[in-house]
Predicted model as a PDB file, atoms N, CA, C, CB and O in Angstrom, pLDDT in the B-factor column:
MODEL        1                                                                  
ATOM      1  N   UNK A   1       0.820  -1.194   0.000  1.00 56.00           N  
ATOM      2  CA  UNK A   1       0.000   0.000   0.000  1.00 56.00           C  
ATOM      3  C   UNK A   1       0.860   1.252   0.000  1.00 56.00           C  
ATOM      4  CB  UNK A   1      -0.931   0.001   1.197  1.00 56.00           C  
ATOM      5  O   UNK A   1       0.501   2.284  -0.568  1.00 56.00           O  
ATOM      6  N   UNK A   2       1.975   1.130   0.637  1.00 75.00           N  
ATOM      7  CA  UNK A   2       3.191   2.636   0.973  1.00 75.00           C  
ATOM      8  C   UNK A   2       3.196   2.807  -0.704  1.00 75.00           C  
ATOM      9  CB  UNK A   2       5.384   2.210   1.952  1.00 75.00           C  
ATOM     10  O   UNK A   2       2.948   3.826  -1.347  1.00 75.00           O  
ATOM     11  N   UNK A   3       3.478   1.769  -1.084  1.00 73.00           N  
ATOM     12  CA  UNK A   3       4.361   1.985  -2.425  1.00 73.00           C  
ATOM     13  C   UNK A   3       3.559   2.744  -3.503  1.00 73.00           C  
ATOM     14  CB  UNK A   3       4.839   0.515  -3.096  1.00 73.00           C  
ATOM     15  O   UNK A   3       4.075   3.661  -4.143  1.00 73.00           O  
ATOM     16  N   UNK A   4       2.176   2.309  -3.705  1.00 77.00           N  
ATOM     17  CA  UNK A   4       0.771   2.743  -4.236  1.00 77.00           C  
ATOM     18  C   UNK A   4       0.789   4.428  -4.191  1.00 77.00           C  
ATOM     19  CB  UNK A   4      -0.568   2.047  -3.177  1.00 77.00           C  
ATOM     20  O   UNK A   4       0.571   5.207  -5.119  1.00 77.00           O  
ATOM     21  N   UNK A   5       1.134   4.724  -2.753  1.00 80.00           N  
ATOM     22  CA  UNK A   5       1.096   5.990  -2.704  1.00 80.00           C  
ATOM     23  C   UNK A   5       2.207   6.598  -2.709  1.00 80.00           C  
ATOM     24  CB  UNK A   5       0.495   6.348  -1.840  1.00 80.00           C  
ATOM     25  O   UNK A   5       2.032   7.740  -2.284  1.00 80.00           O  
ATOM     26  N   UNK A   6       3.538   6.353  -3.050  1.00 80.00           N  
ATOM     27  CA  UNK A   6       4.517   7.309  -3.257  1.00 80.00           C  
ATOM     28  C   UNK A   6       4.291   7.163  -4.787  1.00 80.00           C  
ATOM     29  CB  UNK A   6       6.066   7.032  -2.591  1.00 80.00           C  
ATOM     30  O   UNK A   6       4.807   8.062  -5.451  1.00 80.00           O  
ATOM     31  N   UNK A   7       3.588   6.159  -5.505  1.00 80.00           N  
ATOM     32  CA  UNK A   7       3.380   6.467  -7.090  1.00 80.00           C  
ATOM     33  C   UNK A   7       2.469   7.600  -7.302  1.00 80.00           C  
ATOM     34  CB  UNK A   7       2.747   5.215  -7.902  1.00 80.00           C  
ATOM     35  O   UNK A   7       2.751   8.454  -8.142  1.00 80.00           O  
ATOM     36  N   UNK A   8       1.496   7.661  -6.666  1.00 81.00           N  
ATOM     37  CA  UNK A   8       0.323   8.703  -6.866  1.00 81.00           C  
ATOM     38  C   UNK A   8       1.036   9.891  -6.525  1.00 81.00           C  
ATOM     39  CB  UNK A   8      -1.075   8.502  -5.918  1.00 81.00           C  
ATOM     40  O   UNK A   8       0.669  10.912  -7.106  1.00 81.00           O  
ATOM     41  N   UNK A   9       2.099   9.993  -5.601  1.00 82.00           N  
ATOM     42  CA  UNK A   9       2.644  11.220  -5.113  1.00 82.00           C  
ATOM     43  C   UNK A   9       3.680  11.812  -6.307  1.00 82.00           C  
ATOM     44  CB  UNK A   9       3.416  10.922  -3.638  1.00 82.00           C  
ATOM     45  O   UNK A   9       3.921  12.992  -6.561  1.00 82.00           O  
ATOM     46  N   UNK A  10       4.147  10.746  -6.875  1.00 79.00           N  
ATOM     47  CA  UNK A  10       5.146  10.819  -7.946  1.00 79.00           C  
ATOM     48  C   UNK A  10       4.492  11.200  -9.173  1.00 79.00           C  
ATOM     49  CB  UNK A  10       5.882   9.532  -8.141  1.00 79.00           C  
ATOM     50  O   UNK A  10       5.085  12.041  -9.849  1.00 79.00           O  
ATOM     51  N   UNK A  11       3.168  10.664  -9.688  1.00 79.00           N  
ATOM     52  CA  UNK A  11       2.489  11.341 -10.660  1.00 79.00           C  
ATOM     53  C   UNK A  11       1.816  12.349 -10.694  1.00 79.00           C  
ATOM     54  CB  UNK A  11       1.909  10.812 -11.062  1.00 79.00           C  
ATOM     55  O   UNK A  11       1.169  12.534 -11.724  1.00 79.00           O  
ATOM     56  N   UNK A  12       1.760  12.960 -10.025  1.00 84.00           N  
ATOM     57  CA  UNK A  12       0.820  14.012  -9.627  1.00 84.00           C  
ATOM     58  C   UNK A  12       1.843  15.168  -9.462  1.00 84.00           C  
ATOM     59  CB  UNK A  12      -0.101  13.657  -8.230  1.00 84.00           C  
ATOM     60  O   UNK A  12       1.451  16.334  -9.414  1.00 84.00           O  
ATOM     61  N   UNK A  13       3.231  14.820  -9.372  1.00 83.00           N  
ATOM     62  CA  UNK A  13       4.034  15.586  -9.467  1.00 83.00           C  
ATOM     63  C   UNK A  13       4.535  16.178 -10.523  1.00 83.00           C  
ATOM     64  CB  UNK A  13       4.657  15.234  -9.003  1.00 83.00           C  
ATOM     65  O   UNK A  13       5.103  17.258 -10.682  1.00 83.00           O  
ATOM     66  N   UNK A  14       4.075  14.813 -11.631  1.00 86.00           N  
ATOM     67  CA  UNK A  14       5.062  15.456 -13.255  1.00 86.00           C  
ATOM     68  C   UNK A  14       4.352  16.108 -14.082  1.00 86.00           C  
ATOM     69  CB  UNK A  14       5.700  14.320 -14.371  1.00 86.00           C  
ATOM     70  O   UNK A  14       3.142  15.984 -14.272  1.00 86.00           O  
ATOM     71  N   UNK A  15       5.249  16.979 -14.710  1.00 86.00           N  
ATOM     72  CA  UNK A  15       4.797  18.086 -15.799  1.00 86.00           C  
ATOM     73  C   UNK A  15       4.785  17.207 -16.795  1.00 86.00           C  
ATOM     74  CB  UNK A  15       5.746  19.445 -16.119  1.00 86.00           C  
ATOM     75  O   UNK A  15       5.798  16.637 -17.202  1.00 86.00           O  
ATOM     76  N   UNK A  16       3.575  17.035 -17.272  1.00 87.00           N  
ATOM     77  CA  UNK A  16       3.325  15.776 -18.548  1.00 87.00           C  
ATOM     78  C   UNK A  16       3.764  16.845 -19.695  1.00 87.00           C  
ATOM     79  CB  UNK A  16       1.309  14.975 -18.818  1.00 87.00           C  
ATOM     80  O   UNK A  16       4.470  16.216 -20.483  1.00 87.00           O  
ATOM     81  N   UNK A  17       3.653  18.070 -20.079  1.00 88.00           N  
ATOM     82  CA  UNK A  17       4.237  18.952 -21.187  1.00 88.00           C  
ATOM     83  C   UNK A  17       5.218  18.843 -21.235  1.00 88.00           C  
ATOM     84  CB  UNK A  17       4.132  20.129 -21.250  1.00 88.00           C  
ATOM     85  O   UNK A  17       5.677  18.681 -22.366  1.00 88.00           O  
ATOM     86  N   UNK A  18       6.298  18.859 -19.922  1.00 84.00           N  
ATOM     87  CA  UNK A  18       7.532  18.756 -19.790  1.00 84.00           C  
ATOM     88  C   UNK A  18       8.243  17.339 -20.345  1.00 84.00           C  
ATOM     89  CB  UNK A  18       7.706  19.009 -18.439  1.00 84.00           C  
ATOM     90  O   UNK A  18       9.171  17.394 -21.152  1.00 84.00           O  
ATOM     91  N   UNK A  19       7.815  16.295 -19.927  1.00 84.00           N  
ATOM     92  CA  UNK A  19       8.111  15.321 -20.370  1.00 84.00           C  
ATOM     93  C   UNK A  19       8.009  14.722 -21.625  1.00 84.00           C  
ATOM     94  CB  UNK A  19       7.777  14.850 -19.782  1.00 84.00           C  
ATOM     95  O   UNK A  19       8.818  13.967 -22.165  1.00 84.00           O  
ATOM     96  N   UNK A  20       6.974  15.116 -22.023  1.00 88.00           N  
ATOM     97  CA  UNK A  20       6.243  15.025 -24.102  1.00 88.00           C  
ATOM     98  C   UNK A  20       7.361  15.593 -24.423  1.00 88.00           C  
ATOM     99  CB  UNK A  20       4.518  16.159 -24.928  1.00 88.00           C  
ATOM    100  O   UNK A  20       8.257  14.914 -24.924  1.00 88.00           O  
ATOM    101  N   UNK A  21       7.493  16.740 -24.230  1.00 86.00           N  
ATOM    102  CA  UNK A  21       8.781  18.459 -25.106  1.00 86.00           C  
ATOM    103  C   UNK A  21      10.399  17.176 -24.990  1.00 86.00           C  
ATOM    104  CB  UNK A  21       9.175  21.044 -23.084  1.00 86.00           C  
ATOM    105  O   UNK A  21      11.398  17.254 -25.704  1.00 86.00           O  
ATOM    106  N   UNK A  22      10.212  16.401 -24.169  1.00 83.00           N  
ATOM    107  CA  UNK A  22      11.442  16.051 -23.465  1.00 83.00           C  
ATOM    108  C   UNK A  22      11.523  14.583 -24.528  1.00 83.00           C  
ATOM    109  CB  UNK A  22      11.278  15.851 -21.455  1.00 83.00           C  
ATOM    110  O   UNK A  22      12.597  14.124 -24.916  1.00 83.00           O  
ATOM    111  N   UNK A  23      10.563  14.165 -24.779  1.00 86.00           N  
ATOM    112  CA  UNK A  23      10.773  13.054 -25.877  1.00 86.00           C  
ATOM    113  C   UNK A  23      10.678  13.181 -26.890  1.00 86.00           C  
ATOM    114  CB  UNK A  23      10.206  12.169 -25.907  1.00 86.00           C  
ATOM    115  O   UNK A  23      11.326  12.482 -27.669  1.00 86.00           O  
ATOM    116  N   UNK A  24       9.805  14.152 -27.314  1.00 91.00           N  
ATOM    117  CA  UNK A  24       9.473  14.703 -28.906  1.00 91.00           C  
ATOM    118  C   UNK A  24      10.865  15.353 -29.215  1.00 91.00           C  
ATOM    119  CB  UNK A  24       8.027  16.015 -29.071  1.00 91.00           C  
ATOM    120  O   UNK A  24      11.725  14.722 -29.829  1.00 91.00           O  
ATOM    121  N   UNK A  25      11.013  16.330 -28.878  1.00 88.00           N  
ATOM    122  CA  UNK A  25      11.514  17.732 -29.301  1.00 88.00           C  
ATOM    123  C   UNK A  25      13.527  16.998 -29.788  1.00 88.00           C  
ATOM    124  CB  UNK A  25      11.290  19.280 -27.419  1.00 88.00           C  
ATOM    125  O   UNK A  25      14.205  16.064 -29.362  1.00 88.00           O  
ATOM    126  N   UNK A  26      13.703  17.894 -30.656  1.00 89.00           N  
ATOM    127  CA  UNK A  26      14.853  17.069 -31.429  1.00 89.00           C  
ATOM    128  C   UNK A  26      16.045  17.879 -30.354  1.00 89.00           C  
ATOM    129  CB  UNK A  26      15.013  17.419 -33.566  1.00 89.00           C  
ATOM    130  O   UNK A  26      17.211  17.555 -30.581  1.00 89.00           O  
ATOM    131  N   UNK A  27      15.852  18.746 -29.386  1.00 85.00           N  
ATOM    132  CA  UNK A  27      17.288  18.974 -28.929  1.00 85.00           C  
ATOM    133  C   UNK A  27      17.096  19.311 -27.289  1.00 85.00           C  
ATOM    134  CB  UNK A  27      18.081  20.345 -29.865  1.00 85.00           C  
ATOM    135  O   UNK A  27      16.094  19.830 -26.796  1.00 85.00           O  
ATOM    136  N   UNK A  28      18.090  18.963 -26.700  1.00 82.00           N  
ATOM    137  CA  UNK A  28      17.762  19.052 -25.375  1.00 82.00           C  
ATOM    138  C   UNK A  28      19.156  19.547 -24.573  1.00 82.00           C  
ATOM    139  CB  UNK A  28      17.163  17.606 -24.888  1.00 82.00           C  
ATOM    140  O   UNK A  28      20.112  19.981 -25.218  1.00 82.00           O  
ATOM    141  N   UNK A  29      19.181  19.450 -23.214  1.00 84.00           N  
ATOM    142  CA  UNK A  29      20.342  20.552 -22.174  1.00 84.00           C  
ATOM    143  C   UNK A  29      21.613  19.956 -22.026  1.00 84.00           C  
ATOM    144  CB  UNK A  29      19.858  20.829 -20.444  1.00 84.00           C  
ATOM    145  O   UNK A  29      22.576  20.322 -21.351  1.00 84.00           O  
ATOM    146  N   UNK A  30      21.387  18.499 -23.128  1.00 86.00           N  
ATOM    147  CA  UNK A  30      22.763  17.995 -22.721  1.00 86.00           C  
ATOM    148  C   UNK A  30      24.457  18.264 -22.673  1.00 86.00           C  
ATOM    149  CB  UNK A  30      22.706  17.200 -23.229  1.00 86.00           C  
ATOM    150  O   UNK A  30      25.398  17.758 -22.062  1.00 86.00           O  
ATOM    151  N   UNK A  31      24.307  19.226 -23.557  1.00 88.00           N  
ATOM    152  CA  UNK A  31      25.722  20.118 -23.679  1.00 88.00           C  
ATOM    153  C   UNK A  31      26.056  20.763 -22.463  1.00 88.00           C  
ATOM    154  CB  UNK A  31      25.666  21.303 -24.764  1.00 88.00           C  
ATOM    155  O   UNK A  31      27.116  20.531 -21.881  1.00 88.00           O  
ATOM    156  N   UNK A  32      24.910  21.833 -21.911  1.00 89.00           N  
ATOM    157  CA  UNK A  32      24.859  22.433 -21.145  1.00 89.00           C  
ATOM    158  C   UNK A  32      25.259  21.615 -19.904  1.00 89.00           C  
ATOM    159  CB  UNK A  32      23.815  23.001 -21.266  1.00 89.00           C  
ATOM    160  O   UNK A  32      26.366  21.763 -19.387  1.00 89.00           O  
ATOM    161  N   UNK A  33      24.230  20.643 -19.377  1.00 90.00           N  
ATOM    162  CA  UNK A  33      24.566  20.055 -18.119  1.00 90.00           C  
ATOM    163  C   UNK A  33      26.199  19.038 -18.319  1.00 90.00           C  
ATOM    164  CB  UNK A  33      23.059  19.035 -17.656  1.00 90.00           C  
ATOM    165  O   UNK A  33      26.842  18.590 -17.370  1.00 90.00           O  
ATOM    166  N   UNK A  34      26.486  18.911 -19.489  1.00 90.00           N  
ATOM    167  CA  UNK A  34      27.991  18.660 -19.638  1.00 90.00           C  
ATOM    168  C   UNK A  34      29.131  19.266 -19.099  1.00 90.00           C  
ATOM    169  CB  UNK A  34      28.255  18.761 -20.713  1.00 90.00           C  
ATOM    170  O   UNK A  34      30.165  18.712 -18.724  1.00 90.00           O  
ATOM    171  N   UNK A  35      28.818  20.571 -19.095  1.00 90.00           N  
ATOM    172  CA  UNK A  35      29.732  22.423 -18.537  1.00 90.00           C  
ATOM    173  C   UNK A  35      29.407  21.979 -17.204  1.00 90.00           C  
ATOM    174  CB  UNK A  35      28.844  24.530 -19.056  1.00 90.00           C  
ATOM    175  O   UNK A  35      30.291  21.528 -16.476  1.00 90.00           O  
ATOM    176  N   UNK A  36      28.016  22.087 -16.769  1.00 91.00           N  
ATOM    177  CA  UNK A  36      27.709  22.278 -15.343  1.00 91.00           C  
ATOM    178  C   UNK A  36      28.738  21.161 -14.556  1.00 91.00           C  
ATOM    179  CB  UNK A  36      25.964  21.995 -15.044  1.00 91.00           C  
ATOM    180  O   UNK A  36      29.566  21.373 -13.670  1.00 91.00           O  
ATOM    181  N   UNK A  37      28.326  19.797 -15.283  1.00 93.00           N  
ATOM    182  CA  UNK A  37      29.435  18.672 -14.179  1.00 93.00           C  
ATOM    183  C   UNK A  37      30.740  18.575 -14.140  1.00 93.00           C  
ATOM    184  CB  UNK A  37      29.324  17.272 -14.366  1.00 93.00           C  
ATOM    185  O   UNK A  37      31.445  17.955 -13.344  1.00 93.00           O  
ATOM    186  N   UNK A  38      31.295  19.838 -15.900  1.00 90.00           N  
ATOM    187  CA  UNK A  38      33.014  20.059 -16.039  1.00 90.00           C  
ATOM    188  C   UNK A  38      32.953  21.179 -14.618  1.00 90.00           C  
ATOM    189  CB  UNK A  38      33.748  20.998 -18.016  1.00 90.00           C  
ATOM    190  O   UNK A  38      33.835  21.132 -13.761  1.00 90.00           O  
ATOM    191  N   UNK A  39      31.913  22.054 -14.546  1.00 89.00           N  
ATOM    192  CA  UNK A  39      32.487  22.882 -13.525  1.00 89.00           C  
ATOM    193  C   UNK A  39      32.621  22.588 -11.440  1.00 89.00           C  
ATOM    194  CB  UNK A  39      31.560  24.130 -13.910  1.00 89.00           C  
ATOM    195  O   UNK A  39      33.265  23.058 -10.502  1.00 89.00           O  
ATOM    196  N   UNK A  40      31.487  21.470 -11.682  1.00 91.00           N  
ATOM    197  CA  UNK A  40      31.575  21.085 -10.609  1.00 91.00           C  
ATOM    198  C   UNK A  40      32.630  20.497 -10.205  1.00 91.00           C  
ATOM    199  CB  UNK A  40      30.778  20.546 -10.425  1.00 91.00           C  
ATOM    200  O   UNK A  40      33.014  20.610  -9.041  1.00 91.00           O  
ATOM    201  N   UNK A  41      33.256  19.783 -11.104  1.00 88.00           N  
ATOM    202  CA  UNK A  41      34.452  18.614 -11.127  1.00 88.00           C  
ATOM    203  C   UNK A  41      35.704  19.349 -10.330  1.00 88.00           C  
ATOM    204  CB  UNK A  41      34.987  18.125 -12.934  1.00 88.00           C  
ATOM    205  O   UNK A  41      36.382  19.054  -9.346  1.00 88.00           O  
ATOM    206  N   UNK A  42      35.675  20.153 -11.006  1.00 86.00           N  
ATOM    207  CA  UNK A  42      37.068  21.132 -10.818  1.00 86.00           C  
ATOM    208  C   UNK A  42      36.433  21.907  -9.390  1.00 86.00           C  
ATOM    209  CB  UNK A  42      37.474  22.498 -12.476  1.00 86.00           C  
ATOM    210  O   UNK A  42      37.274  22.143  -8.524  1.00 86.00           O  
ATOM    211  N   UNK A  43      35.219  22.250  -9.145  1.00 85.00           N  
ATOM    212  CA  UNK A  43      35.266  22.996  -7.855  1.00 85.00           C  
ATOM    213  C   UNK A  43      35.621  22.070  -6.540  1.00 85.00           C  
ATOM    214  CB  UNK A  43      33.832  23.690  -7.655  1.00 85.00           C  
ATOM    215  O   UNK A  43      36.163  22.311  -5.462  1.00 85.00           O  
ATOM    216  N   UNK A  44      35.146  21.085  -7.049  1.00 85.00           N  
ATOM    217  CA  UNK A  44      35.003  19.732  -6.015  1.00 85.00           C  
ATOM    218  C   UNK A  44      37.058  19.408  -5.509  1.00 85.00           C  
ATOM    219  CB  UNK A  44      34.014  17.858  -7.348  1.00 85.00           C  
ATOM    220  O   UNK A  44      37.407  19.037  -4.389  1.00 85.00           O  
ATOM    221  N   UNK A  45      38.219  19.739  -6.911  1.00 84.00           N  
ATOM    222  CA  UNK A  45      39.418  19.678  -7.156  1.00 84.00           C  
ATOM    223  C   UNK A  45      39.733  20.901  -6.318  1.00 84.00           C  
ATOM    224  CB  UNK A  45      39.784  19.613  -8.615  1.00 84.00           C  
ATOM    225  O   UNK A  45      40.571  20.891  -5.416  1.00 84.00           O  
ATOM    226  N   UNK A  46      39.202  21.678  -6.577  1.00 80.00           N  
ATOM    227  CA  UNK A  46      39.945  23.150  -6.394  1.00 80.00           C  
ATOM    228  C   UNK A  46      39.974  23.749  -4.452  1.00 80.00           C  
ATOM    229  CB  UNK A  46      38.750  24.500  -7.573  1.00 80.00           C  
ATOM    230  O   UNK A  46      40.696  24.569  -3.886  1.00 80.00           O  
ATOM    231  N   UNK A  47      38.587  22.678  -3.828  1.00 81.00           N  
ATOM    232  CA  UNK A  47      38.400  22.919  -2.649  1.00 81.00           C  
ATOM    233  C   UNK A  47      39.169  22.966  -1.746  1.00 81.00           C  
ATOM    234  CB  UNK A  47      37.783  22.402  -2.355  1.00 81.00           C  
ATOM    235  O   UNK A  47      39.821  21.940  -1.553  1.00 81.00           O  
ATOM    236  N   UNK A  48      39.432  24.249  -0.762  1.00 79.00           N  
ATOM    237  CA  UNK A  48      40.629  24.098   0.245  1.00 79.00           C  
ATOM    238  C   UNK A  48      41.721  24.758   0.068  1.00 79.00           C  
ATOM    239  CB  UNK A  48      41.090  22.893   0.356  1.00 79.00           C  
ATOM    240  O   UNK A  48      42.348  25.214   1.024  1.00 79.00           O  
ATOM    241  N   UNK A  49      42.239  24.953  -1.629  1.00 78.00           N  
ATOM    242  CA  UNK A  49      43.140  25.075  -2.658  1.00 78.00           C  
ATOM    243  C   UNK A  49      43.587  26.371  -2.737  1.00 78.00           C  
ATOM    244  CB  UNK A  49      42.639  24.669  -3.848  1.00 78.00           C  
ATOM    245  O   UNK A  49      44.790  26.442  -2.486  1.00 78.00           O  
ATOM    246  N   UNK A  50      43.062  27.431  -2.994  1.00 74.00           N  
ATOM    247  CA  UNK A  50      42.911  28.420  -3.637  1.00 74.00           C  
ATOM    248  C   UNK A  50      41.697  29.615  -3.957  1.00 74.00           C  
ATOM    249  CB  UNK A  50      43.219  27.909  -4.422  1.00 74.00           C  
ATOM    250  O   UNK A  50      40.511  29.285  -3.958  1.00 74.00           O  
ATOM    251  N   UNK A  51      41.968  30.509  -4.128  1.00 82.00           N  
ATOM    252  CA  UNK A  51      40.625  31.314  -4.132  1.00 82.00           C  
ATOM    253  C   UNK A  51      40.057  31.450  -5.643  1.00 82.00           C  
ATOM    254  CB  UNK A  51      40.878  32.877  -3.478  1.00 82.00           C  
ATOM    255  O   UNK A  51      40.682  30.875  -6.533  1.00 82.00           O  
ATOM    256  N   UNK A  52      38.462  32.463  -6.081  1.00 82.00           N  
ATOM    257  CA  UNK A  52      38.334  32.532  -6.591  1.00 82.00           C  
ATOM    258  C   UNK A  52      39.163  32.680  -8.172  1.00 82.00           C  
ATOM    259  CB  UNK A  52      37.832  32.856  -5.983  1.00 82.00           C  
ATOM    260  O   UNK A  52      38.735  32.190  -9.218  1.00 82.00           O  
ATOM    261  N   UNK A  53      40.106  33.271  -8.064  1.00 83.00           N  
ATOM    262  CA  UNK A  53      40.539  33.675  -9.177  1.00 83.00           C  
ATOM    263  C   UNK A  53      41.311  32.568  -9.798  1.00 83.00           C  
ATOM    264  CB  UNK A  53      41.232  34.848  -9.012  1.00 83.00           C  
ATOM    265  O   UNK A  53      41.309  32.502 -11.027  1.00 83.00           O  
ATOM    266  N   UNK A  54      42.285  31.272  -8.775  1.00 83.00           N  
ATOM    267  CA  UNK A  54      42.473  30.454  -9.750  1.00 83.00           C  
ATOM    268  C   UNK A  54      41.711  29.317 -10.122  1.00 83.00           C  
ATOM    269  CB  UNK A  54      43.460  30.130  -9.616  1.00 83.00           C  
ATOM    270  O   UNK A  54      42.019  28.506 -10.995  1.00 83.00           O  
ATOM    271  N   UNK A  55      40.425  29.302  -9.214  1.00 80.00           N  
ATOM    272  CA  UNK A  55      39.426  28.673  -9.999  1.00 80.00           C  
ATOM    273  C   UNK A  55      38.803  29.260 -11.594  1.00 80.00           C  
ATOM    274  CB  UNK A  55      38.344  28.642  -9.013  1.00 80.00           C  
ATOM    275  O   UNK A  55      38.482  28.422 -12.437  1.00 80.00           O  
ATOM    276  N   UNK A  56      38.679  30.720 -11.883  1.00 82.00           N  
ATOM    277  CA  UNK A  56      38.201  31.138 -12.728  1.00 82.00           C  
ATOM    278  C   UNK A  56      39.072  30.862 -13.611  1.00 82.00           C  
ATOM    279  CB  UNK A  56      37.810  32.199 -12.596  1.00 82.00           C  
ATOM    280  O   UNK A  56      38.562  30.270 -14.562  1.00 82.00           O  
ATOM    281  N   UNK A  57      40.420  31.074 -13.733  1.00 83.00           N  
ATOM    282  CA  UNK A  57      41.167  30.599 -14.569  1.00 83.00           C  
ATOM    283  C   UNK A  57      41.054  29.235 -15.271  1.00 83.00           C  
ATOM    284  CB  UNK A  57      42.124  30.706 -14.040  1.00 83.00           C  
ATOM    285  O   UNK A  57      40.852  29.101 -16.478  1.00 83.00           O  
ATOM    286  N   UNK A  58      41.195  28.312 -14.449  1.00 82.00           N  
ATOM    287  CA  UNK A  58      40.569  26.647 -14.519  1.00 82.00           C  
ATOM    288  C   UNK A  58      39.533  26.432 -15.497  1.00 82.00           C  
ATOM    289  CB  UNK A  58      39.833  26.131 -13.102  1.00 82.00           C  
ATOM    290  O   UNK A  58      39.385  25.860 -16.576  1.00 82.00           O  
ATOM    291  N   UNK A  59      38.931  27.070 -14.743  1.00 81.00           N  
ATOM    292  CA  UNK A  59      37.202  26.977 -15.738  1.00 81.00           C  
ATOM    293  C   UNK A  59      37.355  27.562 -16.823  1.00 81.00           C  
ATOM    294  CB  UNK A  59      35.739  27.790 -15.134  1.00 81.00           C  
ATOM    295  O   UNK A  59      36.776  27.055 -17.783  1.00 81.00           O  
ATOM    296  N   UNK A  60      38.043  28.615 -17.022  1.00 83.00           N  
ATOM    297  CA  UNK A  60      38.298  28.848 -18.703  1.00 83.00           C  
ATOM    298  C   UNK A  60      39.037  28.842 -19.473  1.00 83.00           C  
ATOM    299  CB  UNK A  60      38.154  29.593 -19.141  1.00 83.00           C  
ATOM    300  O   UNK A  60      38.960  29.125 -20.669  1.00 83.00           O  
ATOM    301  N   UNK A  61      40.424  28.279 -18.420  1.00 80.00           N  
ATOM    302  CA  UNK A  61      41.387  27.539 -19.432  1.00 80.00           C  
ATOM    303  C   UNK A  61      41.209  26.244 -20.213  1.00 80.00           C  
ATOM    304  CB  UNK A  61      42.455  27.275 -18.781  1.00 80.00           C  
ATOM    305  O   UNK A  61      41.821  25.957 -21.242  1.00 80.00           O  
ATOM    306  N   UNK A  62      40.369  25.560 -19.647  1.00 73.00           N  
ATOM    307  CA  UNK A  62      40.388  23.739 -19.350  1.00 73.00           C  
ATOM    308  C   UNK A  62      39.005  23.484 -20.646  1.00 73.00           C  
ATOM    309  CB  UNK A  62      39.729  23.067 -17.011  1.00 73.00           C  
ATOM    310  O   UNK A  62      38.581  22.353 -20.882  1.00 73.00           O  
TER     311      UNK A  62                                                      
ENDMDL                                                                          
END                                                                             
């Protein structure tokens, strides 16, 4: 029965437009969220390290 209702909680949650656009549509954020996990990578590297500025470098040398 738990399970029944974290599905109903889970559907009732999704943007059915969102998800159609997300299978139809010929282009999607994957480039983008590609950058986002190069930049996390290196912040995750850089922690402890150094300040802003030779992180900024990093990120737009690399």
């Amino acid at each position: 029965m738990r399970v029944t209702v974290c599905l109903h909680t889970l559907a009732a949650g999704i943007d059915r437009e969102a998800v159609t656009a997300g299978l139809t549509l010929p282009w999607n954020s994957g480039p983008v969220e590609g950058h986002v996990n190069r930049i996390k990578m290196l912040k995750r590297q850089m922690f402890g390290r150094a300040g802003f500025q030779l992180l900024r470098k990093r990120v737009l040398l690399e």
